[in-house]
PASEBA-1860 file (N, C-alpha, C; in nm, 3 decimals):
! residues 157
1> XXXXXXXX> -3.849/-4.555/-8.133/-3.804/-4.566/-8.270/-3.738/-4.433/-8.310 ~ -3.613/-4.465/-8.377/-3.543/-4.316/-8.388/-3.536/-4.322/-8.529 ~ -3.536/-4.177/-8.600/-3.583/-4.150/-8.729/-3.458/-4.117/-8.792 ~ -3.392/-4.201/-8.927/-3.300/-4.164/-8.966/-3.282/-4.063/-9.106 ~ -3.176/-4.016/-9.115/-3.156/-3.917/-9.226/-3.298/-3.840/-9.330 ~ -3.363/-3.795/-9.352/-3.475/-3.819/-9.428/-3.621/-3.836/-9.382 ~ -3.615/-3.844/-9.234/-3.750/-3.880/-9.223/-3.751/-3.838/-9.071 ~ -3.898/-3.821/-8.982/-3.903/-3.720/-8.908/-4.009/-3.809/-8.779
9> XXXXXXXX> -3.978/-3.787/-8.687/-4.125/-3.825/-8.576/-4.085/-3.713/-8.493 ~ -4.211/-3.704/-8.395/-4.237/-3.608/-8.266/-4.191/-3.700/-8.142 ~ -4.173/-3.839/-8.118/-4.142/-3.872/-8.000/-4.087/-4.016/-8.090 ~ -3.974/-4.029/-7.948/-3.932/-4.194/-8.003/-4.028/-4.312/-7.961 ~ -4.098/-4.271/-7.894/-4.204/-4.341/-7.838/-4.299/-4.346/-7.929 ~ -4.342/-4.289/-8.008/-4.452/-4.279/-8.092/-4.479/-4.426/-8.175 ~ -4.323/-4.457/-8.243/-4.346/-4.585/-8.284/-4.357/-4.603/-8.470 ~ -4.372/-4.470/-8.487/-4.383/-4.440/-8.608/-4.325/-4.318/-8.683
17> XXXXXXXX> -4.255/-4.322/-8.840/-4.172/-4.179/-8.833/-4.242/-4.181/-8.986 ~ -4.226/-4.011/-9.028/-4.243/-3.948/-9.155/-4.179/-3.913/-9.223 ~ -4.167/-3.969/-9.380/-4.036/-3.897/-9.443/-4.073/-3.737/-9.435 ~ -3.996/-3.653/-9.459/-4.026/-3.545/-9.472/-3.979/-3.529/-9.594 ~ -4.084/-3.401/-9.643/-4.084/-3.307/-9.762/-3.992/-3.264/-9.811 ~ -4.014/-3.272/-9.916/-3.856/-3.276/-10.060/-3.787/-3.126/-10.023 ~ -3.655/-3.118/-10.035/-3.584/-3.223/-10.018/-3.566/-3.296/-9.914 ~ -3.590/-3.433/-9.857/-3.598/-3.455/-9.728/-3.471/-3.486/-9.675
25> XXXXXXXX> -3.399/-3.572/-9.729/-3.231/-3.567/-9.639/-3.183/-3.434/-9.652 ~ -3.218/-3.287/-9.656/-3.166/-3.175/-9.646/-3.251/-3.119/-9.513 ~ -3.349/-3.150/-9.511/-3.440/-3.109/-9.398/-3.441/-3.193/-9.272 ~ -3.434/-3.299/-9.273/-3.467/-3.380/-9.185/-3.284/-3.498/-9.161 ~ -3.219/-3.429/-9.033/-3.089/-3.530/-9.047/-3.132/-3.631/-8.928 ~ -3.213/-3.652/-8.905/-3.244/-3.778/-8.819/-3.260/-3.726/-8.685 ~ -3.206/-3.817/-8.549/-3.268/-3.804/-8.459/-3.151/-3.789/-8.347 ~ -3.163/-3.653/-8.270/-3.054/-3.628/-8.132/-3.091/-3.704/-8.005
33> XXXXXXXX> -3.029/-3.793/-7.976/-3.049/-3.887/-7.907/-3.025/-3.824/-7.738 ~ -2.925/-3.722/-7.728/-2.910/-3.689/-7.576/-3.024/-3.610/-7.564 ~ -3.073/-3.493/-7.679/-3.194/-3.401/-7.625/-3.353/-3.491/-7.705 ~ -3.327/-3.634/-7.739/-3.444/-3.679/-7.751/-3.577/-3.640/-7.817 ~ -3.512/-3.524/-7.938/-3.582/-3.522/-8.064/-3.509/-3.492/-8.187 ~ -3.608/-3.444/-8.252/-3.575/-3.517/-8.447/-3.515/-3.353/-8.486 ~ -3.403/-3.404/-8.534/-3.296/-3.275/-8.580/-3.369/-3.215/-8.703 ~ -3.358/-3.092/-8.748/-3.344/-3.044/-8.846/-3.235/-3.016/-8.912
41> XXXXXXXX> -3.218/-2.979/-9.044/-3.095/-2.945/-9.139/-3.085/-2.766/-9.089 ~ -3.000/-2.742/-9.189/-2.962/-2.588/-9.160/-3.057/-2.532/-9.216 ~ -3.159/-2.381/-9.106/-3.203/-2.356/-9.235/-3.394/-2.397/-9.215 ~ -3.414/-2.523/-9.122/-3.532/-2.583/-9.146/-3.595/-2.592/-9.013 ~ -3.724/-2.528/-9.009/-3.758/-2.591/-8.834/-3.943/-2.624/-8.863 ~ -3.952/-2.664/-8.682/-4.051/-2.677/-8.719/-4.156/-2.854/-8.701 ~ -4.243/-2.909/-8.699/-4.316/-3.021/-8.758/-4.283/-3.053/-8.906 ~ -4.205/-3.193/-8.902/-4.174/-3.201/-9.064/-4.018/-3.168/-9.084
49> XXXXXXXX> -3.992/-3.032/-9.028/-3.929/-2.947/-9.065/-3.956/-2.853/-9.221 ~ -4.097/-2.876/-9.228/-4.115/-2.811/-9.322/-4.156/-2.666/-9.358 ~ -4.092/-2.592/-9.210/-4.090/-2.464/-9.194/-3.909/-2.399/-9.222 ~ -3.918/-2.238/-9.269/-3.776/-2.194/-9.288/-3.786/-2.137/-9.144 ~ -3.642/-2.167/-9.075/-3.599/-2.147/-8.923/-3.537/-1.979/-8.951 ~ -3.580/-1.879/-8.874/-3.574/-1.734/-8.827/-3.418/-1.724/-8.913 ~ -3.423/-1.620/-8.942/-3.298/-1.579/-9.070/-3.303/-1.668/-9.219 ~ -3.426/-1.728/-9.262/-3.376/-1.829/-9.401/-3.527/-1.791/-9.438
57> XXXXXXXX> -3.541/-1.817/-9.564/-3.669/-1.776/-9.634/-3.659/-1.892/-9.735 ~ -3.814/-1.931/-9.808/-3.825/-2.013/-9.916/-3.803/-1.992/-9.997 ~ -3.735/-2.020/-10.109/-3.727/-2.022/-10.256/-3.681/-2.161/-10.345 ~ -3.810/-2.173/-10.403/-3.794/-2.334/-10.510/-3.815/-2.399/-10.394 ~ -3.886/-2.426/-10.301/-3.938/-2.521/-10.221/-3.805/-2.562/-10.137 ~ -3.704/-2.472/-10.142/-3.545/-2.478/-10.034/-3.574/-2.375/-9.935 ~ -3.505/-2.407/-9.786/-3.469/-2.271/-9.750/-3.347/-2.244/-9.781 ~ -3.343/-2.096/-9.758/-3.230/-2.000/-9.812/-3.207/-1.928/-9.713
65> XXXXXXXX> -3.046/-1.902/-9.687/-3.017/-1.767/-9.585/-3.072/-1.648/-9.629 ~ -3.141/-1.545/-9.571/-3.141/-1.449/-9.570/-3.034/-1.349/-9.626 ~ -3.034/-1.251/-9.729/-2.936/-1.156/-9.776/-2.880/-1.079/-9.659 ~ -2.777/-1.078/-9.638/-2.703/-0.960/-9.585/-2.762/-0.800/-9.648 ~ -2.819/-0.751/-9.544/-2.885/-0.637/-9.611/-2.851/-0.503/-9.500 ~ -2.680/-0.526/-9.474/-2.618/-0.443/-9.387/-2.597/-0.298/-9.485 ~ -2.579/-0.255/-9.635/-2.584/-0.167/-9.691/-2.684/-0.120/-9.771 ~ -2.812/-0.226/-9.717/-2.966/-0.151/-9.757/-3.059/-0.036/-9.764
73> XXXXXXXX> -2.984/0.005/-9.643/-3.016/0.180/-9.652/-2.919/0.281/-9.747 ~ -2.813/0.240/-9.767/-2.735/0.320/-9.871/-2.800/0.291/-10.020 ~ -2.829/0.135/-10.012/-2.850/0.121/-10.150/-3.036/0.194/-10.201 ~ -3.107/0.175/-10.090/-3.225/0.268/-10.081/-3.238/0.403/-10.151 ~ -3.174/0.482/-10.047/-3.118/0.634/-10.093/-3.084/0.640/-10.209 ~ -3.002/0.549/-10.266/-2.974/0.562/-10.410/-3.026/0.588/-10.512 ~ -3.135/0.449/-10.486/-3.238/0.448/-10.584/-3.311/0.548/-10.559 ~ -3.400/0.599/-10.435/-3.487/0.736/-10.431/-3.407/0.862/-10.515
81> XXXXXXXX> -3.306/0.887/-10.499/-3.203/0.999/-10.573/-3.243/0.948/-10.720 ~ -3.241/0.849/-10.746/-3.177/0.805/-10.888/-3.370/0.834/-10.966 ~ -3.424/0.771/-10.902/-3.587/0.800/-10.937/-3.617/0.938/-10.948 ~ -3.587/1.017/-10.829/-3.599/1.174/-10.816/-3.536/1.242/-10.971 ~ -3.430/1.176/-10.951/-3.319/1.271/-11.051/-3.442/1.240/-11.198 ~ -3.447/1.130/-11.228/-3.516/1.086/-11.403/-3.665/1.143/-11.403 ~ -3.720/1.143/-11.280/-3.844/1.225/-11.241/-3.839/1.361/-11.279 ~ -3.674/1.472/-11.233/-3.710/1.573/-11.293/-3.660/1.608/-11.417
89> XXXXXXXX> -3.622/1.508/-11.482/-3.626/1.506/-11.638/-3.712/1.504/-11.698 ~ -3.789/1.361/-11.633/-3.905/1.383/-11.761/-4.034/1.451/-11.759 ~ -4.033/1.538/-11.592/-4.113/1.675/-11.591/-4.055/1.829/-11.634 ~ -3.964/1.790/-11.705/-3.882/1.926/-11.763/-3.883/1.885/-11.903 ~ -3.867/1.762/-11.930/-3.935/1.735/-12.077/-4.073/1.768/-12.106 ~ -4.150/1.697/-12.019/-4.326/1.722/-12.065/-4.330/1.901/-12.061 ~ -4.287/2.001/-11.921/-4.341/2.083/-11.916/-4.279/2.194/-12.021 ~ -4.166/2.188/-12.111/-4.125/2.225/-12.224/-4.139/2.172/-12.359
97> XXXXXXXX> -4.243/2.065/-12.340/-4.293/2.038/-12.469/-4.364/2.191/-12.560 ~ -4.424/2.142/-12.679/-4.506/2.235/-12.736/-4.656/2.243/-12.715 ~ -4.685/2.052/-12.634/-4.849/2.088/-12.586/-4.874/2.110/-12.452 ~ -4.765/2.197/-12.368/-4.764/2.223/-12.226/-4.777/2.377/-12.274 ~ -4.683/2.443/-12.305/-4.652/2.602/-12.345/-4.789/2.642/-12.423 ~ -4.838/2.730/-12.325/-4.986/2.832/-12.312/-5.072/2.779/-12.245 ~ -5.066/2.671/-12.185/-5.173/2.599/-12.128/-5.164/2.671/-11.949 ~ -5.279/2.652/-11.864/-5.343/2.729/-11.776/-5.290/2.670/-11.627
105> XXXXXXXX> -5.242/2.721/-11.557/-5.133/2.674/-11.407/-5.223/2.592/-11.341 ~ -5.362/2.591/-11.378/-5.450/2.455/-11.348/-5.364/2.310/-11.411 ~ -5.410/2.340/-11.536/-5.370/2.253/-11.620/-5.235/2.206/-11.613 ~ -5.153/2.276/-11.577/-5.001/2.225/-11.582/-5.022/2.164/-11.433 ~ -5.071/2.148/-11.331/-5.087/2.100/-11.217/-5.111/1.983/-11.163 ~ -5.246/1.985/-11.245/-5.295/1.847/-11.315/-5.230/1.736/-11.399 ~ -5.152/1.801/-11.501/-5.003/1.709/-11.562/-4.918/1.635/-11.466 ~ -4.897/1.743/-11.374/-4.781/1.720/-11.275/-4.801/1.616/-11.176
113> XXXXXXXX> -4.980/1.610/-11.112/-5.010/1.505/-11.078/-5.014/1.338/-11.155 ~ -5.077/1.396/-11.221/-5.053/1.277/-11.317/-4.935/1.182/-11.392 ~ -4.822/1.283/-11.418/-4.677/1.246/-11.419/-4.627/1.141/-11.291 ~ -4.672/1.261/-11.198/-4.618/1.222/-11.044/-4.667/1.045/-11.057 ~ -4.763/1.004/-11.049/-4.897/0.907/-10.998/-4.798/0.802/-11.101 ~ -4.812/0.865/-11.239/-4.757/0.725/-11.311/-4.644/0.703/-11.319 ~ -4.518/0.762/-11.296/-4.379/0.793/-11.267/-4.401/0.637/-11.105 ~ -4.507/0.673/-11.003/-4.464/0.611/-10.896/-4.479/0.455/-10.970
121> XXXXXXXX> -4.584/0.447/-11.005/-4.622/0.346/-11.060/-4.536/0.224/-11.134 ~ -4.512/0.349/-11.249/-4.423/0.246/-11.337/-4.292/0.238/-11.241 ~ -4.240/0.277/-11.150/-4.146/0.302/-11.077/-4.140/0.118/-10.981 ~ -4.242/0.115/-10.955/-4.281/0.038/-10.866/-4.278/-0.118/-10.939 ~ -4.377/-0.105/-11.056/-4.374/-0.237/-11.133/-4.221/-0.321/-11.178 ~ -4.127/-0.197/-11.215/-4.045/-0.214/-11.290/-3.965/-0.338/-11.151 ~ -3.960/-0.236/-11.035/-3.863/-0.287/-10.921/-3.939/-0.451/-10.900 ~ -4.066/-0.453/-10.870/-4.100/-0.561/-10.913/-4.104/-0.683/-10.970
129> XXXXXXXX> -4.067/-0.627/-11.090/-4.030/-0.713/-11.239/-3.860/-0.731/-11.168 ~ -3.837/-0.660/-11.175/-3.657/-0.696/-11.125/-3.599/-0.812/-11.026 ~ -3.723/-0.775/-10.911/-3.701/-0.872/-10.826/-3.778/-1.000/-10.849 ~ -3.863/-1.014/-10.906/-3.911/-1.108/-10.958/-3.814/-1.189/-10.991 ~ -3.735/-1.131/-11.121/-3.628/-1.209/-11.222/-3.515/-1.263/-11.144 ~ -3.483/-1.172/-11.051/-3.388/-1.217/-10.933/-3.414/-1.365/-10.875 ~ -3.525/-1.347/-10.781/-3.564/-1.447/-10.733/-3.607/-1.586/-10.806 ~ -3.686/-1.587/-10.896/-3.721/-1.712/-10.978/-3.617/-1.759/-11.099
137> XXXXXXXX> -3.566/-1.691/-11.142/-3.409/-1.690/-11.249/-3.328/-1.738/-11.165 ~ -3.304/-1.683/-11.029/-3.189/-1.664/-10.978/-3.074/-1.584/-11.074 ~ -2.960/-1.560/-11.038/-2.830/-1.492/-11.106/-2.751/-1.561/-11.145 ~ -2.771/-1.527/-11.323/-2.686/-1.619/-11.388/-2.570/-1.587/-11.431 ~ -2.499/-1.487/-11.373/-2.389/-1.486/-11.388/-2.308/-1.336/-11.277 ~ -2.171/-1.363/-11.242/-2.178/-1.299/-11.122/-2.236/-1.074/-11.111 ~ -2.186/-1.073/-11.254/-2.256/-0.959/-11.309/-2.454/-0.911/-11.290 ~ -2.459/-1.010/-11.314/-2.630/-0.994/-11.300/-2.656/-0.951/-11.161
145> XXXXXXXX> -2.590/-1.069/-11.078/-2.627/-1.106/-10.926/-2.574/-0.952/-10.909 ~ -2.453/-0.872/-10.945/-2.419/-0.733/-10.846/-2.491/-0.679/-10.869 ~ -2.575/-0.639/-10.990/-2.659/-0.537/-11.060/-2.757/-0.531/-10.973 ~ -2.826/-0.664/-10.966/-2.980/-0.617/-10.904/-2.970/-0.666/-10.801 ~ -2.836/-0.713/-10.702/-2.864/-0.790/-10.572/-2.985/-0.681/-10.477 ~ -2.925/-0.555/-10.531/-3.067/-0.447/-10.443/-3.206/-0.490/-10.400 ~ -3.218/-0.576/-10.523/-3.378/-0.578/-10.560/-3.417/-0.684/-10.439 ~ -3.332/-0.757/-10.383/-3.332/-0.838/-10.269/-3.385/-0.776/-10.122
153> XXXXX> -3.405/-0.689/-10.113/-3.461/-0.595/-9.997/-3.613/-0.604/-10.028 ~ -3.656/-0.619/-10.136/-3.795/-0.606/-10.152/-3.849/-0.744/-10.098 ~ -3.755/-0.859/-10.049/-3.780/-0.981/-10.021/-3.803/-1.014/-9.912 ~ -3.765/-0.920/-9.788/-3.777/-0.936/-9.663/-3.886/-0.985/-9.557 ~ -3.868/-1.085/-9.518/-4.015/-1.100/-9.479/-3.978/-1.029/-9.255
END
């Protein structure tokens, strides 16, 4: 029994086939008759085909190609520079405030850790939040998508 568009078996012999998992005519294009099993779509492998095939990842219960992430290390560097740079702003702000000036090279040390720690932090959430919005929003318009396509590196599996 050969399995058409939508639906899936392990042998033609078996006698019996499975639709496969939504979307299933995207996952499942039926059955290759010279190599004598059940095709997958682009993108899908696997039992079912309800696995993403090497280069494609899940999103919204689809697979998806993988980002081109051939200028990922440039765009990396960037951001570390760009973090560094606002990092020593706003430790040249705190340490020229008026409740830093007289205080004890302990004490200013201790700031500095503490700056440091929550600087990584909020640093971290934010990229987070970004890629988050990326991924579950998707890009709604081609502006958005250039802005944060970066945030797509954090997706890599």
């Amino acid at each position: 029994m050969w399995p058409i568009k939508g639906y899936w078996t392990s042998s033609e012999r078996l006698g019996s086939v499975i639709r496969c998992p939504a979307p299933p005519t995207v996952r499942c294009q039926g059955w290759d008759i010279p190599n004598s099993q059940a095709l997958c779509g682009n993108g899908y492998a696997d039992t079912l085909c309800a696995s993403c095939a090497d280069g494609f990842f899940e999103q919204l219960g689809e697979c998806v190609k993988c980002p081109d992430n051939s200028g990922a290390g440039y765009t990396v560097a960037i951001l570390v520079c760009i973090a560094a740079f606002l990092f020593v702003i706003a430790y040249t702000c705190v340490i020229a405030s008026p409740v830093i000036v007289g205080r004890s090279k302990e004490e200013k040390n201790e700031l500095l850790k503490w700056l440091a720690k929550d600087f990584a932090i909020w640093s971290i959430l934010l990229l987070q939040l970004f890629t988050l919005t990326v991924s579950t929003a998707g890009a709604t318009s081609s502006a958005f998508a250039a802005v944060f396509s970066w945030s797509q590196i954090s997706t890599w599996k």
